[in-house]
C-alpha positions in Angstrom: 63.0 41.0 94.9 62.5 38.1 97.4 66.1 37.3 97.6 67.6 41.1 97.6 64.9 41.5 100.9 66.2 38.6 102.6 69.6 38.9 102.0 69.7 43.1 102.6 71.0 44.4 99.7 68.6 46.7 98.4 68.2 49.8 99.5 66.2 49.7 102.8 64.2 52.6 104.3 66.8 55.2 105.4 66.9 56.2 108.8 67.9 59.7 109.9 71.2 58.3 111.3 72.3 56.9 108.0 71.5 60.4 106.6 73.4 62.4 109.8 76.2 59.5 108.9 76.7 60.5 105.3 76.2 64.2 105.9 79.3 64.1 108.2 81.5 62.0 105.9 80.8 64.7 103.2 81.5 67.4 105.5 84.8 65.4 107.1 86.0 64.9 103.1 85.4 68.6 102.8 88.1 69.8 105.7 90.4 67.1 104.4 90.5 68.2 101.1 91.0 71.6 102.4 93.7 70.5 104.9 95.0 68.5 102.0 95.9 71.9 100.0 97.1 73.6 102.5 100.1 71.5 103.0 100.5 71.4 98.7 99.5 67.9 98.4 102.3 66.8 99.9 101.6 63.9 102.1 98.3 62.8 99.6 97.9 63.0 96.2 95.4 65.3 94.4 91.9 64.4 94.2 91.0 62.8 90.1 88.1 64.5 88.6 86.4 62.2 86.4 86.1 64.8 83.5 89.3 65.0 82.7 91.1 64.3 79.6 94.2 61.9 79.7 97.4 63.9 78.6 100.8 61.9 77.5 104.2 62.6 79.0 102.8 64.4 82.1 104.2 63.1 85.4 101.6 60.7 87.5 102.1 62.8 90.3 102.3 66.8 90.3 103.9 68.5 93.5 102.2 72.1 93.9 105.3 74.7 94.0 104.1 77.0 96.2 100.4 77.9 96.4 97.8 74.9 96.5 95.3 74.4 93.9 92.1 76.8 94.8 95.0 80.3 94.3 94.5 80.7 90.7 97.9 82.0 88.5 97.2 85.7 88.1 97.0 85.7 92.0 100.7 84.2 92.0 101.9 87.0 89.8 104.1 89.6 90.9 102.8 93.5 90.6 106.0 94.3 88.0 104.1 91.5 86.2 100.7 92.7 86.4 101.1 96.1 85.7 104.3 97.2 83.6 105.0 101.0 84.7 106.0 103.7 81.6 109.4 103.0 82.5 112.4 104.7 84.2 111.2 108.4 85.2 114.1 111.2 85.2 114.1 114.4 85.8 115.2 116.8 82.6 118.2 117.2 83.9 119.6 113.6 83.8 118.4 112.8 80.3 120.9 112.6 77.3 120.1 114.3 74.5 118.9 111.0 72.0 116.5 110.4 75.3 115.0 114.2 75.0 114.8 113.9 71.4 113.1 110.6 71.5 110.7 111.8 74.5 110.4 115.2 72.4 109.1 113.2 69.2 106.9 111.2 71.3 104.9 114.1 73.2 104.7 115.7 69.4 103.3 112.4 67.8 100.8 112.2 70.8 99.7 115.8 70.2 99.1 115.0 66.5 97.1 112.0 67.3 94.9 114.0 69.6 94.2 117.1 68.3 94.5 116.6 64.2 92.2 120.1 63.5 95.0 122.0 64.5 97.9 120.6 63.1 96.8 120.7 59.5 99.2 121.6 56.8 98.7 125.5 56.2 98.8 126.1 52.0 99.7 129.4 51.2 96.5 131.1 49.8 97.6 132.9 46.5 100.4 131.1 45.1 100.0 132.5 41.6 101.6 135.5 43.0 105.1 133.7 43.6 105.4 132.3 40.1 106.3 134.3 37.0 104.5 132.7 34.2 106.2 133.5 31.1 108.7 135.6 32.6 111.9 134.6 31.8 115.0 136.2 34.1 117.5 138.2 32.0 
């Protein structure tokens, strides 16, 4: 303890201007980093993050494309990409027939799906009428 007093390597009794000192450093580190992605990392390499894992055949250094690092992916994403639409809307008129067939078949198989009660199969009430048991025709 002697030694590490005279010498000065131990931790000494902060002043407030160590504490203003290292304050400004981490805010100055702050805007550089920022500064730092907004030109895509180009002039200075990413920052390492300790916590990461150590992946083979990955280049040592990664370029940034076009957005820097804090845009995540689904932000670079185009609407058509986001959202895909029902598809090409026509009018009637410029349909062929296969396309109102198919659209025709799809509105009924929607209908079926939603409202089961009323398509039910109808069975004809009586059908012993409509047979002849026994009979035979002449």
């Amino acid at each position: 303890e002697e030694y590490v007093q005279q010498t000065g390597l131990g931790s000494g009794p902060v002043s407030s201007s160590d504490e203003l000192k290292k304050e400004a450093q981490l805010l100055f580190d702050k805007l550089c980093l920022k500064l730092d992605a907004l030109s895509h990392f180009h002039f200075k390499p990413k920052p390492v993050i300790e916590d990461m894992s150590i992946q083979t055949n990955v280049p040592a250094l990664a370029m940034e494309e076009i957005a820097p690092v804090a845009v995540s992916d689904a932000a670079m994403l185009a609407p058509e990409e986001v959202f895909a639409g029902k598809g090409d809307i026509k009018e009637e008129e410029e349909l062929t027939q296969a396309e109102r067939k198919r659209r025709r078949a799809n509105k009924k198989r929607k209908y079926k799906v939603e409202h089961p009660q009323k398509v039910e199969k109808k069975v004809p009430l009586n059908t012993s009428m409509n047979k002849s048991y026994g009979k035979e025709k002449p």
